[in-house]
N, C-alpha and C positions, 0 to 999 in steps of 0.2 A: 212599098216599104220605104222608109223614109231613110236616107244616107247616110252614114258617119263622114261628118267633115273632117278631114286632118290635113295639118299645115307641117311642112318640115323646115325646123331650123337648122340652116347651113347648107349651102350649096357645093359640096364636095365630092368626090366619088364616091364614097359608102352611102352617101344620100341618093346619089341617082340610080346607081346599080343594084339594089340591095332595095333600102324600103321604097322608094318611088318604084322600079320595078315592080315589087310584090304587091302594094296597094293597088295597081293597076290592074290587075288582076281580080279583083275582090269586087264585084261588083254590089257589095253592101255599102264599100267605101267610094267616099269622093275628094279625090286630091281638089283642095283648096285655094295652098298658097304657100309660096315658100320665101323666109327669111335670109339674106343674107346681105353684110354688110355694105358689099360693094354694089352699085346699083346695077350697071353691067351686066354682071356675074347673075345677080336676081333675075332679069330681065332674060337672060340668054339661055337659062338653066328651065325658065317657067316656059320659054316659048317652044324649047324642047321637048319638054315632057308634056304640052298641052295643060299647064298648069294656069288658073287665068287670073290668077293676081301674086303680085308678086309686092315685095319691101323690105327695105334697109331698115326698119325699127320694130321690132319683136309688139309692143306696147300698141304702135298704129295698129298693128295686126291682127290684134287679138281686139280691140275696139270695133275693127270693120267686118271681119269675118266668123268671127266668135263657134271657133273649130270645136272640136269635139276631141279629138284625138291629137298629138301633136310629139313628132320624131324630132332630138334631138341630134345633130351630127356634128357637132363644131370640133373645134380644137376644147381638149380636155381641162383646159384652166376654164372654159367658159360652160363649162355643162353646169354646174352650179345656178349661175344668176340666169339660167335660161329653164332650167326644169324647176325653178321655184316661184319662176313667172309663169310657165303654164300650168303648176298647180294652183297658184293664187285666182288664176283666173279658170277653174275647174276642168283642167283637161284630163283626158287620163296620157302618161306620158312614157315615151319606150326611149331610156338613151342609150347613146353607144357605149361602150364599155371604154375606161373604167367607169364608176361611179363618178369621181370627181377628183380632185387632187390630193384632198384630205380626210379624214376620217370624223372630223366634227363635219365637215359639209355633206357628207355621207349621212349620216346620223338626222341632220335637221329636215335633206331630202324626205327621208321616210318619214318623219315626222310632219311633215308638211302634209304627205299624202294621206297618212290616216287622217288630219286636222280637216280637209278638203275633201273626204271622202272620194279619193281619186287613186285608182290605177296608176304605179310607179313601176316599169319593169327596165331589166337593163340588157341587152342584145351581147350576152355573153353565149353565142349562138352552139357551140361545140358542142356545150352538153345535151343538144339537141339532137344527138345523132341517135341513131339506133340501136351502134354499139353501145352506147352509154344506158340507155334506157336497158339492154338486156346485161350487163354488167353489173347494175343496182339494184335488176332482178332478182340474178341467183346469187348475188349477195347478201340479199336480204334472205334467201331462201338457206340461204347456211353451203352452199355448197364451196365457199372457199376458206370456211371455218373462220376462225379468229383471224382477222388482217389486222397486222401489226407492225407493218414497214408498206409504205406509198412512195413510188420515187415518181417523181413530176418531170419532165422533162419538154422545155421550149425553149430550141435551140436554133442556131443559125449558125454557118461558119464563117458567112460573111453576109449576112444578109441587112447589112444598116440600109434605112430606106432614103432613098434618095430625093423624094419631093418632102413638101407638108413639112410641119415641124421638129420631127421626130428625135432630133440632134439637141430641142430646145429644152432647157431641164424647168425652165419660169412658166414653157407652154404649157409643155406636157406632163411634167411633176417627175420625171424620172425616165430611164431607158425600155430595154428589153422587161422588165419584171413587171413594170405597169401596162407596157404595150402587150407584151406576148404570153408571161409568165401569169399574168393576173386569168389567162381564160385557159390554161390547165390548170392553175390553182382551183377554179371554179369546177370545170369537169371533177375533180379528186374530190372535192368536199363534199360535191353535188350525190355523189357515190356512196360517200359517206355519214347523206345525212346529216353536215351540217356541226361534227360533235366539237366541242367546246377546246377553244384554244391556250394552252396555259405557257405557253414560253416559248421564244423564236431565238435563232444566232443566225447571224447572214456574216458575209464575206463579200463586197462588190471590187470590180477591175475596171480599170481604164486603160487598154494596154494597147488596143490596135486603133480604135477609132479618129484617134489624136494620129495615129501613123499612116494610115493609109488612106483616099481621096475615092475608092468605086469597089463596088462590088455586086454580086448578083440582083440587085434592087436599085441599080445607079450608082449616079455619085453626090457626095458631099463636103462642105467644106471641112476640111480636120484643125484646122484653128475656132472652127465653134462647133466641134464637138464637145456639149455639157454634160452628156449624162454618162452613166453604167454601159459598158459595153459586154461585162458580164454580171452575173450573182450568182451565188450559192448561196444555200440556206436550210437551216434545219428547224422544225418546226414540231415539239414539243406539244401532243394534245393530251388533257386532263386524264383521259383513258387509260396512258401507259403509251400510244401507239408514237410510233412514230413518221413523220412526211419530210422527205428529201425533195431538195428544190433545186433546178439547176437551169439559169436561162441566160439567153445570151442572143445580141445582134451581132457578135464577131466574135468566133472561140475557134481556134485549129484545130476541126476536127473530123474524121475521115468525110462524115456524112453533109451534106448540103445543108439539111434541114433537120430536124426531129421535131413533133409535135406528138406525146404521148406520155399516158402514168402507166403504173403499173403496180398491179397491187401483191404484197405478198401475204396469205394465211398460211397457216398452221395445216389447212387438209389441200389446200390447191394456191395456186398464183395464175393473175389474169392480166392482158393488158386491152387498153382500151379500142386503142384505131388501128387495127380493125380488129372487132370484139374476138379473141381467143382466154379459154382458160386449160391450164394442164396442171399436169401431178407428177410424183415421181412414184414412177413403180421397181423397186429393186434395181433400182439403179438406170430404168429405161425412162425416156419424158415419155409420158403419155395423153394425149389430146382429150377433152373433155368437150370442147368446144371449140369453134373455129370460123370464122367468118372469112373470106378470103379477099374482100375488098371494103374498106371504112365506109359510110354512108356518107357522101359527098352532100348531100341534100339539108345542111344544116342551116344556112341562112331564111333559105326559107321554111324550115320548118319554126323557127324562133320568129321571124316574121305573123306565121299563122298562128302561133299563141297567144302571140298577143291580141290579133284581131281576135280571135277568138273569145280571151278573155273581154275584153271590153265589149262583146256580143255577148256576154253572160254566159258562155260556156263554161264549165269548170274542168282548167286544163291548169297546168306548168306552165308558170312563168318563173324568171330568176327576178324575183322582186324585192322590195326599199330595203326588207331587214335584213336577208342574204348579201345585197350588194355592198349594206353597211357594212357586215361581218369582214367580206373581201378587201374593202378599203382600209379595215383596221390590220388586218395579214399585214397587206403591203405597205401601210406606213411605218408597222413595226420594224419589218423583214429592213426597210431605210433607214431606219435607227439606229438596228441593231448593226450595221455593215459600216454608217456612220460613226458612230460612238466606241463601235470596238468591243458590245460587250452587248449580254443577251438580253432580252425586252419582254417582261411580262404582262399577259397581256391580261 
């Protein structure tokens, strides 16, 4: 059997832990070569993982090794000019999440990909979990009737991240809502099938990031803190339904962490990690369903989709038009926190 070559652009931690790990793995696949800017970095990163070519220019790369497959990991201003290069040059391509920084660069992405007849998926890994796959289950089977309120919730109480760029608004395009909030946004739609978005109002804060220098993820400097340190948000779909939005890398709030939706219908409400649904019966909660630990197993199952897909399997990926959809959310959701006033979309 003849190998899938794939090269990953950028030499960072979610590049080595995460897809070089998993591809290692996969013995249909064959790591390549890996991109990154700094020659060093390239070199140090390839000799590591037993990867046997390495380079500072995306362009040489795809001249000399002419991959097959090709992970995106960089900083988020640069997913853009780097998944438009490996579709032009036929790859099928997995980036990290977000999409991109904008919503037209979103948009041309997947357009690329149908044009090149190429595999676009984006490692929005969460909705990979198990709970999520049995959540969209017996949702769709009707057992929590009309849902018609979603609160989204990716929160931190202090968790601004201490290396990478994360503070940079030019890098990254924005805080917490791009970083954290963008992959329960994606779980909650994923749930939901996707349904058509008609009006957004956000709220964003700047209140601790500027004040304070460390916290659970390091420290950083508070004179270049650029971005959201929180957001709120209400998200208006064509349906009637309503999605509450609430993220943050520094909010005072009892809990460390939160990462979870939760959906409410009309015959039951559910939440995601770890998958539970109940009812009210005269006034008692009554359990319908219950999972008692979240499926920690998502990276790599988002990982395996994608090989999978690009093996012609026919599985779930979060692919170019979904990631488009997500990037227009959250440019609106900036807009609307910008301007003061609601964004239809």
């Amino acid at each position: 059997m003849e190998k899938k070559r794939v090269a990953i652009i950028g030499g960072g931690q979610v590049a080595e832990k995460v897809h070089v790990s998993y591809y290692g793995s996969r013995e249909e696949i064959e790591l390549a070569a890996v991109v990154s800017p700094n020659a060093d970095r390239a070199k140090n990163f390839a000799e590591r993982n037993d990867i046997p070519h390495y380079y500072t220019d995306a362009s040489e790369m795809y001249a000399a090794v002419k991959p097959d497959m090709v992970s995106i990991c960089t900083p988020n201003r640069n997913h853009y000019e780097n998944v438009m290069l490996a579709l032009e040059n036929g790859c099928d391509v997995l980036c990290e999440k977000p999409p991109a920084i904008s919503a037209d660069e979103a948009r041309k992405m997947r357009d690329a990909a149908i044009q090149n007849n190429c595999l676009l998926a984006y490692n929005f890994h969460h909705r990979f979990a198990d709970d999520v796959t049995i959540i969209r289950e017996k949702a769709e089977e009707g057992m929590l009737g009309d849902i018609y309120v979603v609160k989204v919730k990716a929160l931190r109480r202090c968790g601004i991240p201490g290396w990478g760029s994360f503070t940079n608004k030019e890098v990254q395009g924005g805080g917490p809502l791009i970083d954290l909030g963008v992959h329960m946004l994606d779980a909650a739609l994923y749930v939901l099938d996707f349904p058509k978005i008609e009006k957004v109002t956000a709220k964003m804060y700047q209140k601790i990031g500027t004040k304070k220098s460390a916290g659970t993820l390091g420290e950083w400097d508070p004179e270049k803190f650029e971005v959201e340190d929180s957001l709120f948000g209400f998200v208006e779909l064509e349906d009637g339904r309503l999605l509450q939005l609430e993220t943050s890398f520094a909010l005072n709030i009892k809990e460390t962490s939160i990462m979870n939706v939760e959906f409410c219908g009309d015959q039951a409400g559910a939440t995601l990690y770890p998958a539970q649904i109940y009812t009210d019966e005269g006034g008692e909660l009554v359990s319908l369903l219950k999972r008692e630990i979240a499926d920690a197993d998502r990276h790599q199952k988002s990982m395996r989709s994608f090989v999978d897909k690009c093996l012609g399997k026919d599985v779930m990926v979060a692919d170019g038009e979904q990631g488009y959809v997500i990037q227009q959310l959250i440019e609106a959701l900036y807009e609307s926190a910008e301007k003061g006033e609601s964004v239809s979309l």
